[in-house]
N, C-alpha and C positions, 0 to 999 in steps of 0.2 A: 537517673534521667539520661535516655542518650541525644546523645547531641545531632542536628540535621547534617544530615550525609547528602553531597550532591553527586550523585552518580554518574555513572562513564558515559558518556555519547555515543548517538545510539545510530543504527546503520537505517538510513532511511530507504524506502522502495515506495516506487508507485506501479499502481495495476491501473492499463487503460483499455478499455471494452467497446468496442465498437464496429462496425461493419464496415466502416470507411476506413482504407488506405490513406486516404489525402488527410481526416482528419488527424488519426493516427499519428503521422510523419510530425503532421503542426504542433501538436500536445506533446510529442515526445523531445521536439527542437525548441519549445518552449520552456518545457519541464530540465534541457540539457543547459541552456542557456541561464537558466534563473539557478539551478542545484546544482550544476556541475558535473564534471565527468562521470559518465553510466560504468559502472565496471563488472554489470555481470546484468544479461536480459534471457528471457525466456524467448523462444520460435511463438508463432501464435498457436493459441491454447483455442480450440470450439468452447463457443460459449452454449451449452444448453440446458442452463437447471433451472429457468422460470419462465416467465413468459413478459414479465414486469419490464422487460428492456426490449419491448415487441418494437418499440416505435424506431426503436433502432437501425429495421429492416430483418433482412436473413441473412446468413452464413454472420452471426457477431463471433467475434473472436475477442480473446485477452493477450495482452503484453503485461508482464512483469518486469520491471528490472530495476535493480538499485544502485543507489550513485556511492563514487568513493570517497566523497567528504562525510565525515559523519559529522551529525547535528545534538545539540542540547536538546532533549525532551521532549519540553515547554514548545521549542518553536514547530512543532506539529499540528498546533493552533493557525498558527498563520502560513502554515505551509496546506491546512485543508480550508483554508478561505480561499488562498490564490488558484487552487486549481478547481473550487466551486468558479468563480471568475472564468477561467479557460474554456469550461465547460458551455458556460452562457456564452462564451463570444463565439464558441466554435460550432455553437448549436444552433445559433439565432434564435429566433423569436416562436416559431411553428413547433417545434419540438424535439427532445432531446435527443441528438445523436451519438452523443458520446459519455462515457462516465469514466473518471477521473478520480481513484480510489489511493491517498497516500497512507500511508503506512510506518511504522517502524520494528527493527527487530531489538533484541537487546540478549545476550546469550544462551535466556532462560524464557523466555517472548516474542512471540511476535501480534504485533498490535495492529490492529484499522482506529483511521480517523472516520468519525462519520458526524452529521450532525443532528440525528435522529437518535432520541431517548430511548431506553430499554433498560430492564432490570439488571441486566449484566455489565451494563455501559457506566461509567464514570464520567460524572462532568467536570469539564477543563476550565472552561473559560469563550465568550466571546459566540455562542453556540456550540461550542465541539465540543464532542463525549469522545472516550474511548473505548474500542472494544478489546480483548486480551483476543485474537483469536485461536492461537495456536501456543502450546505447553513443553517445550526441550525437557526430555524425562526419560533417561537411560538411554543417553546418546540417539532421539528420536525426536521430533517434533509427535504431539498428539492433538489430537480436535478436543473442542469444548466440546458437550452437548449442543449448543448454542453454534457452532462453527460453522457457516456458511459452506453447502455441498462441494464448491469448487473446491475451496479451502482445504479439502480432503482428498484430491484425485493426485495421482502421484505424481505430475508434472511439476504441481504447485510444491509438494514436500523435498520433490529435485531441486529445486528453483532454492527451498530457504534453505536445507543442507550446504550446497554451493556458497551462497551468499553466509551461511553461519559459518564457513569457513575463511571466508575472505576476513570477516569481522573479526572473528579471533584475532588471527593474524595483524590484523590494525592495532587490535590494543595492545598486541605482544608488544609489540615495538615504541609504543607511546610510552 
């Protein structure tokens, strides 16, 4: 029988999408102030592989960046409630401007929070599934089948390279 193993702590990132600057600035000084110092962000990324974030307006762009505290697992649960939260305050009532997508990586993973079911998705807790979206596999991240098109453009693979090196380095030293 093996015994439960609680695993290393895991490097968290959030992705925020949106057309708005001013939103943008508040989610990410909210997101600084609630998790903690950013230690590694993307430039803006063009957003254009659906049309599902229309109400957003034109020109949407993404920010990635991940903080240097690392978190336990588990709390990726109440880290994809609070920025559902953010989302509704920053959006108001008429309709969504912003999306607000956390994440985490782990040296062999990296994951989305969402709270939407799918066969690929694992349920947490509380509404939140997980998704696996991306596979570290001979020194590479790879996509799922399943791996959302951004998820795949080499901005974003820059982005968790960088950040899977920051992580290493974290645990080296723990």
């Amino acid at each position: 029988m093996a015994e439960p193993l609680i695993p290393s702590r895991a490097k968290l990132f959030i992705g925020i999408l949106t057309s708005r600057e001013d939103l943008f600035e508040d989610a990410r000084k909210m997101a600084e102030k609630k998790y903690g110092e950013i230690d590694f962000a993307t430039a803006k990324i063009q957003f254009t592989h659906t049309s599902y974030y229309s109400s957003m307006g034109k020109n949407i762009f993404k920010v990635l960046f991940s903080f240097k505290k690392l978190i336990k697992r588990e709390d990726i649960v109440d880290i994809k409630l609070y920025t559902n939260k953010v989302e509704k305050k920053l959006s108001g009532r008429d309709k969504r401007l912003i999306n607000i997508d956390p994440g985490y990586m782990t040296l062999s993973n990296v994951f989305l929070a969402t709270c939407k079911d799918f066969f690929h998705r694992t349920y947490l807790t509380k509404g939140v599934f997980l998704e696996n979206e991306l596979k570290y596999v001979a020194k590479k991240f790879e996509p799922w089948e399943w791996t959302y098109p951004d998820y795949r453009k080499p901005e974003y693979m820059h982005f968790f390279h960088n950040v899977r090196r920051i992580y290493y380095n974290q645990l080296k030293r723990q």
